[in-house]
C-alpha angles and dihedrals in degrees: 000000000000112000093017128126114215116177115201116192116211091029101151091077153027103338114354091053084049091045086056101042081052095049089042088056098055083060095257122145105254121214112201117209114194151166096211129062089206109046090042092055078042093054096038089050099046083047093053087041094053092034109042100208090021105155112224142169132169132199131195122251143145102197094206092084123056105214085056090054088053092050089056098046084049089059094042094054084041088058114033121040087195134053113184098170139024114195112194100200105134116115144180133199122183122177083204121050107252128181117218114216085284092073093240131113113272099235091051094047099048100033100044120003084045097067090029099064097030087063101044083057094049099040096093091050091052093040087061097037093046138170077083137151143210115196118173125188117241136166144225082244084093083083096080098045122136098185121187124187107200084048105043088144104052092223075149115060107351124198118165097221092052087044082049087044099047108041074055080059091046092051090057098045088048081046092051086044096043087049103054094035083059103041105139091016098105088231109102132194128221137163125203142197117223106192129239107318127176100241137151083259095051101043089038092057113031107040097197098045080078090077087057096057098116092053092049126094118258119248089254093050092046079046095051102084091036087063096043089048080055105038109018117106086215102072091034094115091027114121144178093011144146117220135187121172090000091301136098110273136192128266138199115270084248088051087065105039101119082199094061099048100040078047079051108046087050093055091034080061098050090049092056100035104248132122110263 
């Protein structure tokens, strides 16, 4: 992973910070992308003190707001002539339906029109800078999802954990359509399930899973697959897949309907202002 340029969004915690110390590891050049000045100076510092030459930038984002996420992607393109990975880790949870600046409900924005419109912005750098990956963190979650088109948003009937469920859904349809729009590209497109990991996320949004902490997977084991869906030869040519412990694994039916992501990735367009 020498010479190689991986931006991880969400990079200052849980899995994103343990995506970037592995990638680091492997001698790539690690762009943090963070919320918080702090934790992001924290989290770049902690990664040049464990690996000594470690190469490591940082830029400023919240990912709830849409101009902010193409102001990162602007300083991303301005710094690096090169991206070689996207990693599309950030997440958000709510219990109450909440809308971000944009107007749109916060699960929705982070977890799904996020990633969707970061990695339109960075596509033509990765084209050119191809073999590249995008690899976005899901979550079995999807499983529970009731999505509704004409309803992305559950103005109707909100419940935090089916907005949570289905903006997981949405990752994995944006994964299947990504996937097929770049075929012979050399950029490839994967989505992953990390298993159940204590995190902020998770604590922050599920009170009793607290008691169930022991039981749960560290930051660096949820990480693992996300690195080898970045770095390993062997998924270089790999596209369009769902991975768990290094290995396929199955999705929901919705998860696989070609109508629905092609009808997503339209509306997903018009939310963020792009052409579909």
């Amino acid at each position: 992973m020498r010479g190689r340029v991986c931006v991880v969004t969400g990079a200052t915690s849980g899995i994103g910070q343990a995506t970037a110390v592995g990638l680091a590891r492997l001698g790539a050049r690690v762009v943090l992308v963070a919320r918080n000045p702090e934790k992001a100076r924290r989290t770049a510092a902690e990664i040049a003190r464990t690996l000594p030459g470690a190469e490591v930038d940082a830029v400023l984002a919240d990912l709830s707001e849409q101009a902010q996420v193409r102001r990162a992607a602007a300083e991303i393109l301005d710094r690096h002539p090169r991206v070689h990975v996207l990693v599309n880790n950030a997440a958000a949870f709510s219990h109450r339906r909440r809308r971000t600046a944009d107007g749109i409900e916060l699960q929705l924005a982070v977890n799904h029109l996020a990633p969707f419109l970061l990695t339109h912005l960075l596509l033509a750098r990765m084209r050119e800078s191809a073999p590249a990956r995008i690899v976005t963190v899901s979550s079995n979650a999807h499983h529970d999802a009731r999505l509704r088109l004409d309803d992305l948003q559950l103005r109707r009937g909100y419940l935090g954990w089916r907005a949570y469920a289905n903006s997981k859904l949405c990752n994995l349809l944006f994964t299947r359509e990504l996937a097929r729009r770049l075929a012979g590209t050399g950029v490839t497109a994967n989505a992953m399930h990390p298993g159940v990991v204590g995190t902020a996320l998770l604590f922050g949004g599920f009170a009793g899973f607290r008691l169930g902490k022991r039981w749960m997977r560290t930051p660096e084991q949820g990480a693992r697959t996300v690195v080898w869906l970045a770095s390993a030869p062997e998924v270089e040519a790999v596209t369009g897949g769902y991975f768990k412990d290094e290995q396929p694994h199955p999705t929901s039916d919705a998860a696989q309907d070609d109508e629905s992501a092609r009808r997503l990735w339209e509306l997903s367009a018009e939310l963020v202002g792009l052409e579909g």
